[in-house]
N, C-alpha and C positions, 0 to 999 in steps of 0.2 A: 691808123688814122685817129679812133679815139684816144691813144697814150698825146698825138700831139695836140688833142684837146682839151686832157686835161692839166696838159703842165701849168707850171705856176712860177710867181718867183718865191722864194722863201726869206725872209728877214735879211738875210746877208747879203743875197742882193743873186745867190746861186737858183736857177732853175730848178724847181721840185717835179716830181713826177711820181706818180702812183706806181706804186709795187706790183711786181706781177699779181700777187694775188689779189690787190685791189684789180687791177686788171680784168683777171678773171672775173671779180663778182660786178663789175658793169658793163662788161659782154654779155654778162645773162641776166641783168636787173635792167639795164640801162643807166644814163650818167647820174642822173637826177634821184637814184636811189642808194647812191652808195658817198659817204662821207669818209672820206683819205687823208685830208692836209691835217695836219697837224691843228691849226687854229682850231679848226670844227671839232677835231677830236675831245677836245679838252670836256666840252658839255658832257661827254660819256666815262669821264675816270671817275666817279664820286654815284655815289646814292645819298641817304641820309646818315649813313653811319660815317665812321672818322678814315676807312678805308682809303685808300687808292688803287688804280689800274691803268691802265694805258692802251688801249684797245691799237689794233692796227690797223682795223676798219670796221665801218658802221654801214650795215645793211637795213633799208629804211623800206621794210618789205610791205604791199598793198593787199596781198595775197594766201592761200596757202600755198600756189603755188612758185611764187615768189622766194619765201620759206624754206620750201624744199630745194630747190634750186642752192639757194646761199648757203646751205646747210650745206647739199654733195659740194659747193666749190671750196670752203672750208676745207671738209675731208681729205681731197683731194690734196690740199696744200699743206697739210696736218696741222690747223690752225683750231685751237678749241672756240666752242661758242657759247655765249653766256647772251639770253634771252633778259631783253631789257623791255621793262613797262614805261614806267610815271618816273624812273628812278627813287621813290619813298622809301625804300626801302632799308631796316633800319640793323643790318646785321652782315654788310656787306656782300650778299648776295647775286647784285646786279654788277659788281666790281670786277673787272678783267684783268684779276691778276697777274694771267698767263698770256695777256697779250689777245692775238686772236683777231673775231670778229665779234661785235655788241650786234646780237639782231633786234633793233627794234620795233615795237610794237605800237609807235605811235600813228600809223596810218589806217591799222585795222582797228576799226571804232562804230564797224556798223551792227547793228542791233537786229539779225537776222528772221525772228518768230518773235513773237509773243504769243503765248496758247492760255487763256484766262482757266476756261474750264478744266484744262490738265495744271492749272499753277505751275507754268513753264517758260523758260524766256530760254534763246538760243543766243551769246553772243560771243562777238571776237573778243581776242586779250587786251586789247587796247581799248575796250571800252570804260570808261570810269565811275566808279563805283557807285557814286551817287544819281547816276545819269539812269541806271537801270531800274534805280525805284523811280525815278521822275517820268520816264518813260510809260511806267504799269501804273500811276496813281490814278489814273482817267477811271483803270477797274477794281477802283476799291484794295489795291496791290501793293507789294513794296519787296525789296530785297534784303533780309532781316542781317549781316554781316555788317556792321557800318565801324570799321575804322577811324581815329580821329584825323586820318588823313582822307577820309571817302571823297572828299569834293575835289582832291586832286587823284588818288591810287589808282592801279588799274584791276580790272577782273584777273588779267593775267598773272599780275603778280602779289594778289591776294589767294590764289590758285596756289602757286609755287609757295607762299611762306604759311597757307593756312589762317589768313589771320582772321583773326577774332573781331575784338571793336565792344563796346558801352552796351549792347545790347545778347551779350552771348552767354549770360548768365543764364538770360531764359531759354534762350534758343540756339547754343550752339555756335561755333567756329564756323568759317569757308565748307569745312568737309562734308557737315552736316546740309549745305545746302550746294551740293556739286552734285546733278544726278549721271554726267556724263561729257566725257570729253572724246574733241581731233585733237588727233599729235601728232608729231613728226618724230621718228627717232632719228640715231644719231648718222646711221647713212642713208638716211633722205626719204627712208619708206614712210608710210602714214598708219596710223593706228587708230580707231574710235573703240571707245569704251562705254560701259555700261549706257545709254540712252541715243546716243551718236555710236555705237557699235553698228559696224556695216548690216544692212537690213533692217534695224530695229525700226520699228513706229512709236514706241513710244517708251515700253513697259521694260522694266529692267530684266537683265541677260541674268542666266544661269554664270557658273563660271566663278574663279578668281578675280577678287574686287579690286581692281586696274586702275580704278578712276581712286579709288582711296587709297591706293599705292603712292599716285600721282601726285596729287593734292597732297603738298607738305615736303614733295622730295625737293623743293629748293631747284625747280631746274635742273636737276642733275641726272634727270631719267630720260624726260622725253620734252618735244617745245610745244607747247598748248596752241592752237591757233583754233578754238572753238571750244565753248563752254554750256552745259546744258545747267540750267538754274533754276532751283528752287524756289519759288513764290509764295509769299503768305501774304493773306487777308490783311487788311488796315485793323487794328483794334477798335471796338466802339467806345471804349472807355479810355481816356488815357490821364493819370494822374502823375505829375510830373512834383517833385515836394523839393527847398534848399534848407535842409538842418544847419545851424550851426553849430559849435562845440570850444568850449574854453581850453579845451587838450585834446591833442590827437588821439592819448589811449580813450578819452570817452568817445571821439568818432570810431574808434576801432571797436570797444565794447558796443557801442548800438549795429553795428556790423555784424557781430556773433549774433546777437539778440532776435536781431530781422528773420537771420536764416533759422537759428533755433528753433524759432517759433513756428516753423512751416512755412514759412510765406518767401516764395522766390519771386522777388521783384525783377519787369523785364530788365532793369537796369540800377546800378549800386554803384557809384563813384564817389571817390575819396579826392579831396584836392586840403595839401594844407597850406600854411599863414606864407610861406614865399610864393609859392606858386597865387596865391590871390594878388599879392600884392603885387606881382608881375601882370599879372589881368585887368587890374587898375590901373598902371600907367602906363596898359598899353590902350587903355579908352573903353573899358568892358565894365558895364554898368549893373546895378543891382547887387553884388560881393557886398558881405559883412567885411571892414577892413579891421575890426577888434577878433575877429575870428582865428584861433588859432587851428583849425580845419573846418570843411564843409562835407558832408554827406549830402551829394546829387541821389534823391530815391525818386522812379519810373516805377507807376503800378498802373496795369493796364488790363484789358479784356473785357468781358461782361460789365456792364454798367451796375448792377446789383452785386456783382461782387467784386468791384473795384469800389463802390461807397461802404460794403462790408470791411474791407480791409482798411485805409484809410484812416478809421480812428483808433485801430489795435498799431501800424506804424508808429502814430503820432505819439502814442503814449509811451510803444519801447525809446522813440527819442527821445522823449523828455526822460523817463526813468532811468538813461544812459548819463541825463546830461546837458539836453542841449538848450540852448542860451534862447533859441530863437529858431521857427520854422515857419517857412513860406511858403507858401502853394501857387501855384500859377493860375492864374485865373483864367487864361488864354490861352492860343497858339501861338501867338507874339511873345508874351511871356516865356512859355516855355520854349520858344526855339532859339530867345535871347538866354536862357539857362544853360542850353547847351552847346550855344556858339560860344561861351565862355569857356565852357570844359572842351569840347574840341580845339579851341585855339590856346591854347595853356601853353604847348610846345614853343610854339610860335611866339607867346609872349616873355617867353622865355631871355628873350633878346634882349630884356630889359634891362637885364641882371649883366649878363654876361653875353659876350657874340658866337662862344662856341655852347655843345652842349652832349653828351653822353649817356644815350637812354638806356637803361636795364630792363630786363625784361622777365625776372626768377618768377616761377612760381613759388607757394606755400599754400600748408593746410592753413584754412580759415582761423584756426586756434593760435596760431602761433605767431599773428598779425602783430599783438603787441611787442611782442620778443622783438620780430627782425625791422619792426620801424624802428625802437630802440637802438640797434645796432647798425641802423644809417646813419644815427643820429653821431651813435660813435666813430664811425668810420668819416662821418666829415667832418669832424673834429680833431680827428688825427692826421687827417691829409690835409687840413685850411681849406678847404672844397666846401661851396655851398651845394646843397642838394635839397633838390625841391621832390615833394613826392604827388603825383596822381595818378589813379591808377584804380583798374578794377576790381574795386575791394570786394565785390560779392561773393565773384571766385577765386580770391586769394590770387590775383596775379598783377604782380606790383610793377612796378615804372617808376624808381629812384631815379634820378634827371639830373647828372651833376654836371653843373655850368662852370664854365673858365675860358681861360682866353688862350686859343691857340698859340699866339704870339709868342706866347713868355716863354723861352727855352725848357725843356723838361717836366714842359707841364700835361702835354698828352700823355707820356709815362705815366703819370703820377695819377693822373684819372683813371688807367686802365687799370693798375692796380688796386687802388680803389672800387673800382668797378667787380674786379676780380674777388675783393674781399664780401662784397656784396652776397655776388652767384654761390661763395661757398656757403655762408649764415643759409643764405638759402634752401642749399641742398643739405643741411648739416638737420636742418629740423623737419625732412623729410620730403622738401619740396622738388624744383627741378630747373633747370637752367632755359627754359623759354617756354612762354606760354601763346605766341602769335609772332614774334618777328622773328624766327627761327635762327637755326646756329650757325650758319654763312660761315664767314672769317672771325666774328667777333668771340664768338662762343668753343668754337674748333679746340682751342689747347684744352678745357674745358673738359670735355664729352667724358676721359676716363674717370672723372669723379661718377656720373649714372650709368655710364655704361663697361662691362666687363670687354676685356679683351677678346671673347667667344664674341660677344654680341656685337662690336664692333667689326669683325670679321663675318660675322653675317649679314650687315647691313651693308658692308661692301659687295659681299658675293651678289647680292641685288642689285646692285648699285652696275656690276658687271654684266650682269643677263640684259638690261634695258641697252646698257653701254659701254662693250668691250672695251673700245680703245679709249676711254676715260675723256671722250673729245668737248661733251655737255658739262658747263660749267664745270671743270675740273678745280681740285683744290679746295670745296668747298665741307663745309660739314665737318670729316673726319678729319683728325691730326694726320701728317706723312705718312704714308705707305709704306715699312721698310723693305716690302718688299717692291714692291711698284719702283720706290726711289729710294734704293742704300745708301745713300748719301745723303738722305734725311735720318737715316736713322740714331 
């Protein structure tokens, strides 16, 4: 009765009809949780990266037990599953390469505990990320991970890639604030870890650390459907400063200079002269437009030792260089400072309609080198490449814009891209520092990692998930032995 529910017509004018295993997963979800036709599908092939996938159905789970369910009907059909958030995600991670089912996590978004006195919040994957500090600000609280995607990303899938954000120079990646997760593996059993480990009340478990296994593996271990979180105090001091600089290498040298000197600012951002100018015409106010970069510097804590710090900053920027610095004098001010630098992507459009984010890291010292060799590299490809990115802790976001359209021009980006991650890894650094290695970085992996090591990251990869069914394809190059016919 429900297959002649949900027939359809399809474009040609021929009856569609869900697949058995669409079948299957709205006998156990119901109609209204599961996305089949084709048209619908289409929202779930893409994330933010240049990826594709084609899922062969979308499970629109309310529950964990919902979850679990679409997980075993999956299994059962030998369909793999790839756990979708916000889709932001910028390394093709959330992408269904292998077909499959997408589970999404946009119905769980409820915000389960707040515990002020333990600095603890409980929530589901689908909550979003800015939503968790707006939530705790009532107690003086906030969620210190902030991605420039926070106002959209989800918990869940800042979980899965680890990421970072403007503010994790002082304090740390996702992992550093994950005290505890539920999961599901991959045939359908449930698992909690460290703080949500079965029995806990509060205080972390003896044991192998589960939860920072997790947090990072990209999906490919287990599906998050509950998150135990980390809370920190509101600062009482917060100095928010916009440097300007006639040269990127002198925004780069007051960069060395800041950290040299002792002083870890909560936050260190670099944005240079295309990316401003992309932020001005897309209506972002206050930019130097003679600037040929900006140093964003956040100095916060103690009120006496944020006005101690303050005038030793000001001086390394001026002794570096720079033309011109601002202070905020507000809230206003400074949260018009930083709508500018988190929407920088985004203004992106200005330039160009597509867009290619990098993600390498580097030692802080060798900052000027590998801007340099952006600079080369988009000169040698015709590619503009705009840069922002969190210079404190050397982890860059070269941003090369083009226009999908033009025949062979995605090619010609990736390689590009490609020549990027090698400078990078060449002067010591590493092929991702928060949007992890999905599909983009995959061919990648044997420049850092040895062939032993990549075999042990598999065998892990096997104990969470025999049948390779959770986000399969992802991370490592082909398996020759998995698939000889990759080899």
């Amino acid at each position: 009765m429900k297959a002649a529910r949900t027939r359809s017509l399809s474009r040609s004018g021929h009856v569609a009809a869900p697949s058995p295993f669409a079948l299957d997963l709205i006998e156990a979800l119901g109609e209204s949780a599961v996305q089949w036709r084709a048209e619908r599908l289409r929202a779930y092939e893409y994330d933010g990266s240049i990826d594709v996938g084609h899922p062969a159905a979308v499970a629109l789970v309310a529950t964990d037990a919902d979850a679990a369910s679409a997980i075993r009907v999956a299994s059962r059909h030998g369909q793999p599953v790839v756990a979708r958030g916000s889709g932001t995600g910028l390394s093709g991670g959330a992408v269904a390469t292998r077909g499959g089912l997408a589970l999404s996590f946009s119905r769980m978004r409820a915000i389960n505990l707040i515990d002020p006195p333990n600095l603890r919040a409980v929530v589901e994957p689908g909550v979003i990320n800015l939503d968790v500090s707006r939530a705790v600000a009532s107690h003086g609280l906030y969620f210190a991970p902030d991605p420039s995607s926070q106002a959209a990303c989800s918990i869940g899938g800042n979980i899965a890639e680890n990421a970072g954000g403007a503010h994790c120079l002082a304090y740390g990646v996702t992992t550093n604030h994950v005290t505890g997760l539920a999961c599901i593996l991959a045939d359908g059993t449930t698992l909690g870890t460290g703080t949500l480990s079965s029995g806990n009340s509060g205080a972390d478990v003896p044991g192998y650390d589960l939860t920072g296994a997790i947090v990072g593996s990209e999906g490919t271990f287990a599906v998050v459907t509950k998150a135990s979180l980390r809370l920190m105090p509101v600062a009482e001091a917060v100095r928010t400063m916009l440097a300007s600089f006639p040269t990127v290498d002198d925004a780069s040298r007051a960069t060395s200079g800041i950290i040299a000197a002792g002083i870890i600012p909560a936050a260190l951002e670099m944005m240079d002269a295309l990316t401003i100018s992309a932020l001005m015409r897309a209506g972002h106010k206050g930019l130097p437009a003679d600037a040929a970069a900006v140093l964003l510097v956040e100095l916060e804590g103690l009120q006496e030792g944020v006005d101690e710090q303050v005038p030793f900053v000001e001086a390394i920027l001026t002794d570096a260089g720079a033309s011109d610095i601002r202070t905020a004098r507000n809230a206003q001010e400074r949260d018009q400072l930083w709508k500018a630098r988190k929407g920088a992507l985004g203004a992106l459009g200005q330039i160009k309609p597509n867009y290619y984010l990098q993600d390498g890291v580097i030692p802080r010292t060798r900052l000027l080198e590998v801007l340099r060799e952006v600079s080369i590299v988009s000169e040698r490809y015709g590619l503009p490449i705009a840069n922002v990115f969190h210079a404190g802790d050397g982890n860059l976001h070269p941003c090369i814009v083009f226009d999908g359209r033009i025949a062979g021009e995605v090619e010609k980006v990736v390689r590009a891209g490609a020549d990027i991650l090698r400078k990078c890894v060449d002067v010591g650094g590493t092929l991702s520092g928060e949007h992890g290695v999905g599909l983009e970085k995959q061919p990648y992996l044997p420049w850092v990692m040895s062939e032993a090591d990549i075999r042990a990251q598999r065998s892990l990869k096997r104990a969470f998930d025999p049948k390779d069914q959770l986000n399969p394809g992802k991370i490592f190059p082909p398996d020759p032995v998995a698939h000889p016919s990759a080899a």
